[in-house]
C-alpha positions in Angstrom: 0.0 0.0 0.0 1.6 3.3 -1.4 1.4 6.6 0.3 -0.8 7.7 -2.4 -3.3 5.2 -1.6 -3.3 6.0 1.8 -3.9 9.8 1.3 -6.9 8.7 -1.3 -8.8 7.0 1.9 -8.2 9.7 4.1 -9.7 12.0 1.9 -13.5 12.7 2.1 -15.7 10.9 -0.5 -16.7 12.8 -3.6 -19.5 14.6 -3.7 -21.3 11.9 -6.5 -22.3 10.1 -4.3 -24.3 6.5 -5.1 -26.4 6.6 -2.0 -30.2 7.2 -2.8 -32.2 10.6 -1.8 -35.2 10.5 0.1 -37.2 11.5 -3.1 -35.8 8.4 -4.8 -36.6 6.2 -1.8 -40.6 7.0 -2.0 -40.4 6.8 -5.6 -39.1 3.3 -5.4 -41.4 2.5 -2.6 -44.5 4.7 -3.2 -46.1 1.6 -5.2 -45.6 -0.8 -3.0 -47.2 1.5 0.0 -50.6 2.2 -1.7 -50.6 -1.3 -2.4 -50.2 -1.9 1.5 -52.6 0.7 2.2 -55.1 -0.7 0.0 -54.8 -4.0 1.6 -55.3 -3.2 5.2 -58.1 -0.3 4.1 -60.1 -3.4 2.2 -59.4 -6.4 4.7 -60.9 -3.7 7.6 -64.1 -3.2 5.2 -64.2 -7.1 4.9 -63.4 -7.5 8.5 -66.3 -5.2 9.2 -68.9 -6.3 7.2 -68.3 -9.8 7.9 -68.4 -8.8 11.4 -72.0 -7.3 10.9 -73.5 -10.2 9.0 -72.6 -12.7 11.7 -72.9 -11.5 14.5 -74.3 -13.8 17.1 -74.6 -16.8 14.7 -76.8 -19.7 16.0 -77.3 -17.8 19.0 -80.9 -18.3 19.7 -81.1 -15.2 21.2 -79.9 -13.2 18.1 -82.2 -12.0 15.5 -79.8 -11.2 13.0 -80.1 -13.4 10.1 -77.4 -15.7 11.0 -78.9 -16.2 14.2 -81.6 -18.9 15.8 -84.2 -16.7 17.8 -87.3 -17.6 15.8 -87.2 -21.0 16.0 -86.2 -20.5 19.7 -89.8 -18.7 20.1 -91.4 -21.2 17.9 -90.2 -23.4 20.2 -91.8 -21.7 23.5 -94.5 -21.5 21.9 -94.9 -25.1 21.4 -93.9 -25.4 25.2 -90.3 -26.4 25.0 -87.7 -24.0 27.2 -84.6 -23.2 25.5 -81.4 -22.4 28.0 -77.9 -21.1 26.3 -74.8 -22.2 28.1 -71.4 -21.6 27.0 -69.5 -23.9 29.0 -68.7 -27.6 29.0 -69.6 -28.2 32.5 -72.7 -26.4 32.1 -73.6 -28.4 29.1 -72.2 -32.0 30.7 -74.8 -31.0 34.4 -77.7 -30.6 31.5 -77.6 -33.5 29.9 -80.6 -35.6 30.5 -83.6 -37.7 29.2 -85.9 -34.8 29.1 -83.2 -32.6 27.2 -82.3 -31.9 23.5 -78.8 -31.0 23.9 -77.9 -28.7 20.7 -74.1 -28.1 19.8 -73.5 -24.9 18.1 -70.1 -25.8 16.8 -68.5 -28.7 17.8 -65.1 -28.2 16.1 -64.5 -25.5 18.3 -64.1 -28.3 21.2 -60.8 -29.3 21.6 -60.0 -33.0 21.8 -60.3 -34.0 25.4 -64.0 -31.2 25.6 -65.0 -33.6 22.6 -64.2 -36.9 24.8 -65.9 -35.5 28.0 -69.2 -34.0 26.1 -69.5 -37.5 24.6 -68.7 -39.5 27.6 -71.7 -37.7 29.3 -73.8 -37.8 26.4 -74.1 -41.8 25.2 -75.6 -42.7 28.6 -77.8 -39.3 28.8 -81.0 -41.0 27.5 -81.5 -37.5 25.9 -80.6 -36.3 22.4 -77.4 -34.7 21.0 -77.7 -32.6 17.9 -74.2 -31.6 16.3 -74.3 -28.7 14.1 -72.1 -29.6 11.0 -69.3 -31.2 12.3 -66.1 -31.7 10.5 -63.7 -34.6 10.7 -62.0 -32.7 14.1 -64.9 -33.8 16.1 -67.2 -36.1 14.3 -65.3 -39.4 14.8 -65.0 -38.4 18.9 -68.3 -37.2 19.4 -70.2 -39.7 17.0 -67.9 -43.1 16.6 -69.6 -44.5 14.3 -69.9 -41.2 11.5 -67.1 -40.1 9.5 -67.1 -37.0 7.2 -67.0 -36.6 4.0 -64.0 -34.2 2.3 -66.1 -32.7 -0.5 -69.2 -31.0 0.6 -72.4 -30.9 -1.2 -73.3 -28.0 -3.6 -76.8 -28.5 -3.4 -78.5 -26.6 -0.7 -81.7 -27.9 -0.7 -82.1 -31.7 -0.6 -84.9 -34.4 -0.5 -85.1 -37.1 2.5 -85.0 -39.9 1.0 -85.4 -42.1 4.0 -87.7 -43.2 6.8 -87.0 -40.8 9.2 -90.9 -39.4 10.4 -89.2 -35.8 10.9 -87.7 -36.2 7.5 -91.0 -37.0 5.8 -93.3 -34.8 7.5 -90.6 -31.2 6.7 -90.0 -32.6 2.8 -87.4 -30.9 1.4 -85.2 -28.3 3.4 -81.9 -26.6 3.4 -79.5 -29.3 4.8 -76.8 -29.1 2.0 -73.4 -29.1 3.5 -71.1 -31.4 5.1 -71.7 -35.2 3.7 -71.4 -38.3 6.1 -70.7 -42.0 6.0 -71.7 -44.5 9.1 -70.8 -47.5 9.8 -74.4 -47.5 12.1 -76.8 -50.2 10.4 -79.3 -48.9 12.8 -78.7 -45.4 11.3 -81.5 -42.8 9.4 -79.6 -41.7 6.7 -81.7 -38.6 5.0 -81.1 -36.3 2.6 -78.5 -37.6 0.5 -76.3 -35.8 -1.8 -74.7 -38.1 -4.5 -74.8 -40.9 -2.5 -73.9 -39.1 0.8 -76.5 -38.1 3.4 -76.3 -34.9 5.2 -78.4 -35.3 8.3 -77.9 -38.8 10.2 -79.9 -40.0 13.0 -78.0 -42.4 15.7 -79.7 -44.2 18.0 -77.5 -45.0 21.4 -76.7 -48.4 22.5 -78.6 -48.7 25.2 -81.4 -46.3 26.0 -83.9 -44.1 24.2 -81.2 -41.6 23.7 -79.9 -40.3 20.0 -77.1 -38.1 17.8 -78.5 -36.3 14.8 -75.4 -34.8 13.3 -76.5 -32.1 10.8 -74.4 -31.5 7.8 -75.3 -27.4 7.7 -77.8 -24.9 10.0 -79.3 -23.0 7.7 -83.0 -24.5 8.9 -81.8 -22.8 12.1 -80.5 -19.7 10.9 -83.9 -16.4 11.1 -83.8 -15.9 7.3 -83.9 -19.1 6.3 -86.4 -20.7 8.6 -90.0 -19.9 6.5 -88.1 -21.1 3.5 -88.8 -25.4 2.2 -89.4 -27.2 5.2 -87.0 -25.8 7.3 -89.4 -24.9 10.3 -90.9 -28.5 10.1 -87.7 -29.8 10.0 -85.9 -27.6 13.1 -88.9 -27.5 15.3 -88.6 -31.8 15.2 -85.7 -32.0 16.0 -85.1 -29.3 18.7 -88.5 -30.2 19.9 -88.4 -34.2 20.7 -87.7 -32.9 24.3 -89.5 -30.6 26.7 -86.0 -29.0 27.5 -83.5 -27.7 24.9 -80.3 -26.7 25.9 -78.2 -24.4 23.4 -74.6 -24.9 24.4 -72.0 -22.4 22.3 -68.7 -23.1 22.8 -66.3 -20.3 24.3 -62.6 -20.0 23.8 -62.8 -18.8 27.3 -63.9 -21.9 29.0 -61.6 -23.1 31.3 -61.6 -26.7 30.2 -60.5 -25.6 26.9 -57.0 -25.1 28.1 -56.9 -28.4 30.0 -55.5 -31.0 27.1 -55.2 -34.1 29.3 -52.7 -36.1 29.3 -51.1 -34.9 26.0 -47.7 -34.2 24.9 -46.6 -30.9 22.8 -46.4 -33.2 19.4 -50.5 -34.9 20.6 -51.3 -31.4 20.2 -49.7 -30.7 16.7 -52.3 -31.3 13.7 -51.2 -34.2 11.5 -50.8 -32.1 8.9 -48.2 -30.1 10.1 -46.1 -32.8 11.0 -45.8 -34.1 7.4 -46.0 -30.8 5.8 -42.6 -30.9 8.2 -41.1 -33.9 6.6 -41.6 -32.9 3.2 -39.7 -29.7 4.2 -37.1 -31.5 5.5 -37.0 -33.8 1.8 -37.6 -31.1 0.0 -34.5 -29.3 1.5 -32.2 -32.1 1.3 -32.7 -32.5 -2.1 -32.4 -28.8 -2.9 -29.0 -29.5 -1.4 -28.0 -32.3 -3.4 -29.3 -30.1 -6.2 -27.4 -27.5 -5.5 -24.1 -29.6 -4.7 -21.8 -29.2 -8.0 -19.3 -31.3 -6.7 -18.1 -33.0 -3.7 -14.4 -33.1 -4.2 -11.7 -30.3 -3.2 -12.5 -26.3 -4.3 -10.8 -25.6 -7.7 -9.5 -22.6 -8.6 -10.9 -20.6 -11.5 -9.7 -17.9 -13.5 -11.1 -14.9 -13.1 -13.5 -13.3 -16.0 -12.3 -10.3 -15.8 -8.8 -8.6 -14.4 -8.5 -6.2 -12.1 -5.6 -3.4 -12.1 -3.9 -3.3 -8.3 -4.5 0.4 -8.1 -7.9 -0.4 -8.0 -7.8 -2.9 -5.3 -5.2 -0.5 -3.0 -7.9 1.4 -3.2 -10.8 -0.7 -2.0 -9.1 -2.0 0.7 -7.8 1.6 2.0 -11.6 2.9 2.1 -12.8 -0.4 3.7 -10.2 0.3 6.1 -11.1 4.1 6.7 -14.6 2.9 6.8 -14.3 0.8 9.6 -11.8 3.1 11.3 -9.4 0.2 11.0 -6.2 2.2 11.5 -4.4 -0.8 12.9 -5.2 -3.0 10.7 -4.0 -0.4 7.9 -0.8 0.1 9.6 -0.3 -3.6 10.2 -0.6 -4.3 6.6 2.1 -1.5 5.8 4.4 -2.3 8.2 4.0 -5.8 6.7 4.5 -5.0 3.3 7.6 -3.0 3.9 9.1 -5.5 6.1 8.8 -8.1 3.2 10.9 -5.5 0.8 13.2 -4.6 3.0 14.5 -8.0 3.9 16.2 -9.6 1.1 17.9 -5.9 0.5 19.5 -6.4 3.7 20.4 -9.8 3.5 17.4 -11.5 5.9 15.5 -14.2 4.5 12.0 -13.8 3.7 11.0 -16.0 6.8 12.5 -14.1 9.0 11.7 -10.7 8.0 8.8 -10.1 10.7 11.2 -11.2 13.4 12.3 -7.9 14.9 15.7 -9.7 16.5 16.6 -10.7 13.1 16.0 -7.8 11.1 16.9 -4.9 12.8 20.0 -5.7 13.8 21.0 -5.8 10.1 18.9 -2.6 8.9 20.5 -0.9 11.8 24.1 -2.2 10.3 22.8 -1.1 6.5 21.7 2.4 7.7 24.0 3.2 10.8 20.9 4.5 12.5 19.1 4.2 15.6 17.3 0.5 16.1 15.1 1.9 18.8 13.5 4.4 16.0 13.3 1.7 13.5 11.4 -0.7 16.1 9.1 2.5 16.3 8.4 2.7 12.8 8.0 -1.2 11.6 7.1 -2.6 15.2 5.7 0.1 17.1 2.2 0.2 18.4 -1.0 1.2 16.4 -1.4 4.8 15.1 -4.0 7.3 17.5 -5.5 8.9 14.6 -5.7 9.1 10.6 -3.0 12.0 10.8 -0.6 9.3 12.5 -1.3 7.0 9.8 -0.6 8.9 6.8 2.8 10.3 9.0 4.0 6.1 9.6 3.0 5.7 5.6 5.6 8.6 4.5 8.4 7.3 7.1 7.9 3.1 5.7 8.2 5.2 2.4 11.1 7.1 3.2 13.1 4.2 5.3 12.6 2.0 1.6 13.7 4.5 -0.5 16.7 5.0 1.8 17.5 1.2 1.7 17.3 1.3 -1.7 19.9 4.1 -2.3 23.1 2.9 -3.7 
């Protein structure tokens, strides 16, 4: 490293400088901002609607479309009380012969909610209806139903079976979730390709039953006076003189009581082999990727590069970083491989200080203590320091070098 090159990353940086405005940032980013913006603006308009047209869904005390209050008075009317809890142990101490126990949304129970509620349910005498239930919950809290993956697009259905509620409604709005059984015992209405949506299960032992209900819309206010979706929710809801409308709460406290379950009982399937095919899937990116296993080889360079060039990148990396030892390390190094062969040292023991200076000091007749100074001495304070060692390694060479 020349003295020239030292002087050049001391200097301050020219004024064209590559570093982007602030008027060049937000044209760069301005796009990409109102697209943001437009995001969050139409997911809180979605958010808000969506929020509207739900609220209180099933809640038989809501009379919103999406909610259940009409046939909840239909049903007072016809003498059966309807009670809304929202807790499992509120919905467990109601079970009974002389009760209609009504599930809102049963996937919202987690697996050991879904084991209790059935456990307390199959010996109730009562009935259990489950309110579209998806494969999380159908094979807990009815054994013997499984769900089907592809729903049905028709919404309105025929019975198709023997079931006396069935018959009586006709047709109604029960398009939705499709179920198999393996129940021969089983009233399997409405069908959809093949598939029914509403199955009645009669317990064991008992007079008790599951209807599992493949979609509410024959609960739901706007939909009630449509087909025979009155006929067909008032039948069902009203088998009992006592219908309780349990809602499932993220806030129950036996929601956050898993049992007797590790952290991996608690992971969806899914996600464990979504995991391993990550895992594949990176290996063989690797092997991909992997151009050979052998040793590195060296390759040519495309293009070359002139040294001046690269003095000068390392100089203003080392100014940069205020790397001032570093810069006078790599100096003192550099001289200290010149100036040994001139003065009879050999190259591998030109950074030895007890081998060196002893013959520089013979070469120049000068003082060893100033030469330790300049090509051993300790780091330079400040740039000015630096640029003064660079001219005195210059001057020492060119002094070596005189004839």
């Amino acid at each position: 490293m020349t003295t020239e090159a030292i002087e050049k990353a001391q200097a301050a940086p020219p004024s064209t400088s590559a570093s982007p405005t602030a008027r060049q940032l937000w044209t760069r980013a301005r796009g990409v901002v109102l697209a943001v913006v437009i995001l969050l603006v139409a997911a809180i308009v979605i958010a808000a609607v969506r929020s509207d047209a739900q609220h209180g869904r099933l809640d038989p005390r809501s009379a919103d479309p999406y909610g259940s209050r009409a046939v909840a008075e239909l049903l007072a009317d016809r003498g059966v009380s309807t009670r809304v809890v929202t807790t499992l142990d509120e919905a467990r101490a109601a079970a009974g012969p002389n009760t209609t126990l009504l599930v809102a949304a049963p996937d919202l129970l987690t697996k050991h909610q879904q084991t209790l509620f059935h456990t307390t349910t199959e010996n109730s005498n009562g009935r259990t209806i489950l309110i579209s239930p998806g494969s999380p919950s159908v094979g807990i809290l009815a054994p013997a139903v499984t769900a089907d993956p592809a729903v049905s697009f028709d919404s309105t259905l025929s019975p198709s079976c023997a079931l006396a509620a069935a018959r009586r409604a006709g047709s109604a709005d029960t398009g939705g979730v499709r179920y198999t059984t393996t129940d021969l015992d089983a009233d399997a209405c409405y069908p959809s390709n093949g598939l029914p949506t509403l199955l009645r299960i009669p317990a064991t032992s008992g007079s008790g039953d599951t209807v599992v209900l493949g979609a509410p819309d024959i609960l739901y206010n706007d939909r009630l006076d449509e087909q025979g979706n009155a006929s067909l929710g008032l039948q069902l809801l009203g088998s009992r003189s006592h219908l309780v409308w349990y809602l499932p709460s993220l806030s129950d406290d036996s929601a956050t009581n898993a049992g007797e379950q590790s952290f991996f009982d608690l992971l969806p399937s899914g996600w464990l082999w979504g995991t391993l095919q990550l895992f594949i899937a990176a290996a063989l990116a690797a092997l991909w990727r992997a151009r050979r296993l052998g040793p590195l080889v060296p390759e040519r360079l495309p293009v070359a590069i002139r040294a001046s060039e690269t003095v000068e990148g390392r100089a203003r990396l080392y100014r940069k970083a205020n790397a001032r030892d570093r810069a006078a390390a790599a100096l003192r190094s550099v001289t200290r491989t010149r100036l040994a062969p001139l003065v009879g040292v050999p190259p591998a023991q030109a950074h030895a200080p007890e081998a060196l200076l002893p013959s520089l000091s013979a070469h120049l007749q000068g003082d060893g203590q100033a030469l330790h100074s300049i090509l051993f001495g300790p780091p330079p304070r400040d740039d000015t320091a630096l640029v003064s060692l660079a001219d005195q390694l210059d001057a020492l060479e060119r002094e070596v070098r005189r004839p």
